[in-house]
C-alpha positions, 0 to 999 in steps of 0.5 A, spaced: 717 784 607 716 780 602 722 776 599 726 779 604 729 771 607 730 770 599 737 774 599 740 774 605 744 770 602 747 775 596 751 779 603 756 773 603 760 777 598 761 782 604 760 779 610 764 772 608 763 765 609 757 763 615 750 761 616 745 765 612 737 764 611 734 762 604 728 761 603 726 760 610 732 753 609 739 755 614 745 754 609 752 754 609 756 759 604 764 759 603 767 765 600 773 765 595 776 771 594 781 772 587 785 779 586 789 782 580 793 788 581 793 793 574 796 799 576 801 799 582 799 806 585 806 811 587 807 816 591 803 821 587 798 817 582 793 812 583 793 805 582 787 799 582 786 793 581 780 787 580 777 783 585 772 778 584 768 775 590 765 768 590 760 764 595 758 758 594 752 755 598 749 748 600 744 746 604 744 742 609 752 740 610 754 736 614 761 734 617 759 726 616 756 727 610 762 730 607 767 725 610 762 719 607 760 722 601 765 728 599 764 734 597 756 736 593 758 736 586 752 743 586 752 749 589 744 751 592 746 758 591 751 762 587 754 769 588 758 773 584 761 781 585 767 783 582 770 789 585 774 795 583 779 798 588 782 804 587 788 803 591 791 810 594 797 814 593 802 811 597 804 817 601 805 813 607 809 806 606 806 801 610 799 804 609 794 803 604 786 805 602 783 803 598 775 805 595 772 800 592 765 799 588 762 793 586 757 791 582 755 783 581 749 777 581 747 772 585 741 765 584 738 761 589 737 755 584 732 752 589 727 757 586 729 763 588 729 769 583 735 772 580 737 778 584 743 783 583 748 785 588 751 793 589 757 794 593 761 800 595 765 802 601 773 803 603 778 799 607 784 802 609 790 797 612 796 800 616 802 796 619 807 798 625 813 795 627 813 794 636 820 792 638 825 788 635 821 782 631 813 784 632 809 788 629 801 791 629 796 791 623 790 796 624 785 794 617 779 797 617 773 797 613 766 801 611 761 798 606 754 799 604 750 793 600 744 793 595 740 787 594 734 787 589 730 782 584 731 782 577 724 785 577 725 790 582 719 787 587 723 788 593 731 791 595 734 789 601 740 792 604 745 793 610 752 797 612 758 796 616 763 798 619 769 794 621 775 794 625 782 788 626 788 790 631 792 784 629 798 783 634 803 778 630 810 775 631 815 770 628 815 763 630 823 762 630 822 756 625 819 754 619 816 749 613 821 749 606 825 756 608 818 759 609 819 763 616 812 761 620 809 767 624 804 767 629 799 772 632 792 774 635 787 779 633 781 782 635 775 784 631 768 789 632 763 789 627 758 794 627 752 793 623 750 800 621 744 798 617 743 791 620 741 784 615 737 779 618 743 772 617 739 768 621 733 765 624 733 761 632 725 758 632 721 764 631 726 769 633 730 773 628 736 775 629 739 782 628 747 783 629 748 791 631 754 789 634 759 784 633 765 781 637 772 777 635 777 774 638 783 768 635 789 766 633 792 765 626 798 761 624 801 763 617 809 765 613 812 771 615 813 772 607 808 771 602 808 764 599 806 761 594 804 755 589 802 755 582 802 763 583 797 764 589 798 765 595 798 759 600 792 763 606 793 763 613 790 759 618 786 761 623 780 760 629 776 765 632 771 766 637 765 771 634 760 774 639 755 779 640 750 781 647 746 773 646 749 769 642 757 766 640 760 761 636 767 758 633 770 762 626 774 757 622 778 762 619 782 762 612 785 768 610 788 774 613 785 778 619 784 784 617 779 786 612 784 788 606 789 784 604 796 787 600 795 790 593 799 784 590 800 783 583 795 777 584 793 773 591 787 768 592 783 766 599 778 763 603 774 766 607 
């Protein structure tokens, strides 16, 4: 499949922050997420609001290299796919879904070619109460993606289902009248249609099913500077029947953030 490793990297916009494959080159993408309410939906009408998903890829990152040097001032790659989500009737309170459709762009400027990104799918999002002061968090998500090349010469695509239950509580302090709140969470992905992330030697990996356990630290109200939302913190521990690694995460657990008027994350 020729090209095939060339736009691995173009999935980050749904598949998030990580380490994807690039022209044969292991690369570190970070993802940042920036959402506009345009319409709130009501008990009988529909709402949307715009999404636009950014990953940013380097080459050969390292930890020291940051501490010694700072940030890179370029980008390896670049991926860029504004969303449209329909934001359902809210027939019940707590519980929003959300269809989404996406079109966007991505370029390897290592000499890749320009490749474009298709996107569609539907999250959903429910919350409960469960005793006094805690409460549950059910998000779920559905997502088909196309990559292609401006020629056409080759396409690559995958599918995955996901599913966060994210058990949270108040701390009983908190920073700048700001209530902290605590939770934990546990995730499984399954890749319907699998894309290739990563090469080990000579073996290609193919994730069918994914697993995530962690922790996340926040505010129990949104919080926000400069109107965006400070993300919540946290550290996970993905798996699968061969492999395991850490998860810095920054953002929620749950796949769908709250329709806000405007939110910001990293993730």
């Amino acid at each position: 499949m020729v090209g095939l490793e060339s736009i691995n990297y173009a999935f980050s916009t749904q598949l998030g922050s990580g380490i994807y494959t690039v022209n044969g080159r292991n690369i570190q993408i970070y993802r940042v997420s920036l959402a506009r309410r345009l319409k709130a939906a009501d008990a009988d009408t529909w709402g949307y609001r715009l999404a636009v998903r950014t990953t940013l890829g380097f080459y050969n990152l390292k930890l020291d290299d940051i501490l010694e040097q700072g940030i890179p001032d370029h980008v390896a790659t670049l991926a860029i796919l504004p969303e449209l989500e329909f934001e359902a009737p809210r027939w019940y309170p707590n519980w929003h879904l959300l269809p989404f459709v996406g079109v966007g762009g991505g370029k390897d400027f290592q000499g890749g070619s320009f490749n474009y990104i298709f996107a569609l799918g539907i999250r959903s999002r429910a919350i409960w109460p469960w005793g006094e002061k805690k409460h549950i968090r059910l998000g779920n998500q559905l997502v088909y993606s196309v990559a292609t090349s401006r020629d056409v010469d080759f396409t690559d695509d995958f599918g995955m289902f996901e599913t966060i239950v994210d058990v949270r509580r108040p701390l009983g302090f908190g920073i700048a009248d700001h209530q902290l709140d605590a939770s934990v969470y546990g995730g499984n992905y399954a890749f319907l249609i699998s894309p290739r992330l990563i090469d080990v030697g000579k073996t290609e990996l193919n994730f069918a099913l994914n697993w995530e356990f962690g922790v996340t630290l926040g505010t129990a109200e949104p919080w926000k500077v400069l109107g965006l939302q400070l993300p919540r913190i946290g550290i996970g521990y993905r798996f699968d029947s061969q492999y395991g690694a850490l998860r810095i995460l920054i953002g929620e657990s749950v796949p769908i953030y709250p329709p806000g008027e405007r939110s910001a994350t990293i993730q």
